[in-house]
N, C-alpha and C positions, 0 to 999 in steps of 0.2 A: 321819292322819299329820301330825306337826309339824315342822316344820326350823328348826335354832337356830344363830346364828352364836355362837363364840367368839373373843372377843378374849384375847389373851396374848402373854407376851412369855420367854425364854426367854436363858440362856446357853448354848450350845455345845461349851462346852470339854468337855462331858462324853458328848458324843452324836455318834452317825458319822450326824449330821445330821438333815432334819425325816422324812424318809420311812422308812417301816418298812423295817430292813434283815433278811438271814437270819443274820446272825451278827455283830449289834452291837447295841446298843440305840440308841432313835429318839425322839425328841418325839413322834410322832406316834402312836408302840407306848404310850410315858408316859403320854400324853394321854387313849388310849383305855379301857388298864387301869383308868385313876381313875374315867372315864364308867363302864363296863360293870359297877363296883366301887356306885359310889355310887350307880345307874338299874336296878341289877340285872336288865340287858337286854342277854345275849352278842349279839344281833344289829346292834348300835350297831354303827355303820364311824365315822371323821371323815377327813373330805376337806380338805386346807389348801389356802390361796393360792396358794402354790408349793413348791419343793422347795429349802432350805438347805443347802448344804453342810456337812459334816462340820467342827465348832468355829465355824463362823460363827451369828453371837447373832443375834436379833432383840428387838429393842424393841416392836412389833407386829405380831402373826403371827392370821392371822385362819384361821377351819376352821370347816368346818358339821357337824352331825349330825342323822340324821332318830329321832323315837321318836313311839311312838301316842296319846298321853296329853301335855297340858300341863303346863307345867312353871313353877315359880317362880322365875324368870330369878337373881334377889338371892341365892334360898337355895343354887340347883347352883353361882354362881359361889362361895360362902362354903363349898360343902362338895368341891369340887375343889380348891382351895385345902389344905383340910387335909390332902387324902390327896396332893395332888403333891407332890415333892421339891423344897427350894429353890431351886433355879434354874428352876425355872417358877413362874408366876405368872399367874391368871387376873384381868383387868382387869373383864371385863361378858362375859356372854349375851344373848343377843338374839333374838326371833324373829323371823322373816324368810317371805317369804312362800316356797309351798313349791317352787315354781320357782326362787328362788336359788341359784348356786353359788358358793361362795367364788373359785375359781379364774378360773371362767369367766365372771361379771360383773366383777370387778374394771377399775377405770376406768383407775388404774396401781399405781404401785409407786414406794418412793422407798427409795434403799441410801444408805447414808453409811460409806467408807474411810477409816480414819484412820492417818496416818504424823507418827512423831515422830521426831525427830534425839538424843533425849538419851536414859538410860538409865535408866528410873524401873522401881523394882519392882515398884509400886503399881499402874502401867499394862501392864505387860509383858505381859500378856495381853489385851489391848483395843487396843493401837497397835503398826503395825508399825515397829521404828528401823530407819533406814536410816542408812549410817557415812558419806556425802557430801551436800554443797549439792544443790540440786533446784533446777533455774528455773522457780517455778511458774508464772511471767506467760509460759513457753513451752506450758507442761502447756496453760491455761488457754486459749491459741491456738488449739493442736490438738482441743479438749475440743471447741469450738466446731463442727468438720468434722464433730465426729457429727452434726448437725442438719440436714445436705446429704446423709445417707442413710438407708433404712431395712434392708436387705439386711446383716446384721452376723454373717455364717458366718464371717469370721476372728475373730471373739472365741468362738466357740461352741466347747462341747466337743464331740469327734469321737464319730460312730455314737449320737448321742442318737434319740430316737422321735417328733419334732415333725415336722407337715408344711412349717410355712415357720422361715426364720430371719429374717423382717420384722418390726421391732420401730418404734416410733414414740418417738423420746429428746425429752423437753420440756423437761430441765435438764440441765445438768453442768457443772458448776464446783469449782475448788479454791478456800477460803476459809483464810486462819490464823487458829486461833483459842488460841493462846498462843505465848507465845515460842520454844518450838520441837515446836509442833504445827500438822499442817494435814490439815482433812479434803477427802473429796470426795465430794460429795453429786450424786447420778443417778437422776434417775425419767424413767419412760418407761411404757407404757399394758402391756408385758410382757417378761421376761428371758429370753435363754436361756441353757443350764446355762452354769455357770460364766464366764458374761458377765461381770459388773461385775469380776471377780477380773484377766481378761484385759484387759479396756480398760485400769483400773488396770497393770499391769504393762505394757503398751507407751505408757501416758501416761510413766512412771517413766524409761524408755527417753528420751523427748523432753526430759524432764526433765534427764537427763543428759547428753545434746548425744549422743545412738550412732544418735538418731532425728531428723532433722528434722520440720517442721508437713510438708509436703510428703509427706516419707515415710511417717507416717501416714496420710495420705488415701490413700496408694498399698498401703498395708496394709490399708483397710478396702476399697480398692474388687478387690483381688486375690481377696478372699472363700476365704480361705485359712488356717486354722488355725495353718500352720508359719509363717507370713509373719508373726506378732501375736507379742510379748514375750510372757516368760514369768508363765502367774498368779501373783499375787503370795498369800501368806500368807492363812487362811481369818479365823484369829482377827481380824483387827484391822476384819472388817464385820461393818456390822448391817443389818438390815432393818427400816426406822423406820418406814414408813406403809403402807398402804395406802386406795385408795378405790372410795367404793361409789353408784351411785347413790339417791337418797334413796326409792324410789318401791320397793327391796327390804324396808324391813321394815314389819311389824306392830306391834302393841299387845303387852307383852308381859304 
């Protein structure tokens, strides 16, 4: 038996997210139909990094699959390719040795939210506008207090099936990177469901003075879901990295 990483990267707008759903379609249902199509093997599963939410993109989104026969890394990503629909895109294959798991090696993860003040058509699906000032050099104070905990049950979505809500956050910052755009970029070693959407929206809060620095730290150390702003908008993140240690793959 073989285990193969796949790299990809995916739009959103079109899917109620990366995991197989029973009454919507999935990245990871897309994903598998193209493998089981083009490997001609119904027992292929693919296991991803994590779970996206529904319209949130990823720019890199990594999944393993095992099959009993080797494979030409160049040609499955050149013929996945043909058979997925344009908004996915397979970047490489990889094999990997057969103890790796996408999910469960992963070193971290990096998301980047972006918010724009102007009204562009052309982004209106990628940025979220917001109709007021933002102080981000407040966001940016507050960002900072995630790094004084690990415990982040107020940003977690309610009755999920993880055993901890301990996460390890190694960046977070707001940058602007046009005239009236600013993102914010957050990795940490793991997320839970619908984390970065939540921290984003009670950052938004400080942003608009309804939150002081203060009271977010008193929001994250409440460990309370109702206590954290509201999530903000799925469309306007992505999921840009992830890392692996190098000692997972193989010769392909």
């Amino acid at each position: 038996m073989f285990r193969y990483f796949i790299y990809l990267a995916y739009d959103g707008a079109n899917y109620h997210g990366w995991q197989i759903q029973p009454n919507g379609n999935s990245v990871q249902e897309t994903l598998t139909r193209a493998l089981i199509t083009f490997l001609r093997d119904d027992a292929i599963e693919v296991t991803g990094a994590g779970r996206t939410d529904a319209g949130v993109h990823a720019r890199l989104m990594v999944a393993h699959f095992d099959i009993e026969r080797m494979l030409d890394c160049d040609s499955v990503t050149d013929k996945l390719n043909r058979l997925l629909p344009p908004d996915i895109s397979v970047y490489q294959v990889r094999r990997v040795r057969q103890d790796a798991h996408a999910r469960f090696d992963a070193t971290y993860r990096t998301y980047k939210y972006y918010i724009t003040t102007r009204k562009d058509p052309f982004n209106r699906n990628y940025a979220w506008r917001v109709f007021q000032s933002l102080d981000f050099d407040k966001m940016n104070e507050a960002a900072k207090v995630l790094f004084e905990y690990t415990d982040f049950t107020s940003f977690s979505k309610l009755h999920t099936d993880v055993k901890t809500n301990n996460c390890r956050i190694m960046h977070a910052r707001w940058e602007q990177i046009g005239e009236d755009e600013w993102v914010f970029t957050i990795q940490a070693d793991r997320f839970l469901r619908n984390m970065v959407r939540a921290v984003v929206g009670t950052l938004v809060e400080v942003g608009r003075g309804k939150l002081t620095v203060e009271g977010f730290r008193k929001v994250i150390e409440e460990k309370n879901r109702c206590s954290a702003g509201t999530s903000v908008p799925g469309h306007a993140l992505f999921l840009v990295d992830i890392g692996y240690p190098d000692d997972l793959f193989a010769v392909c």
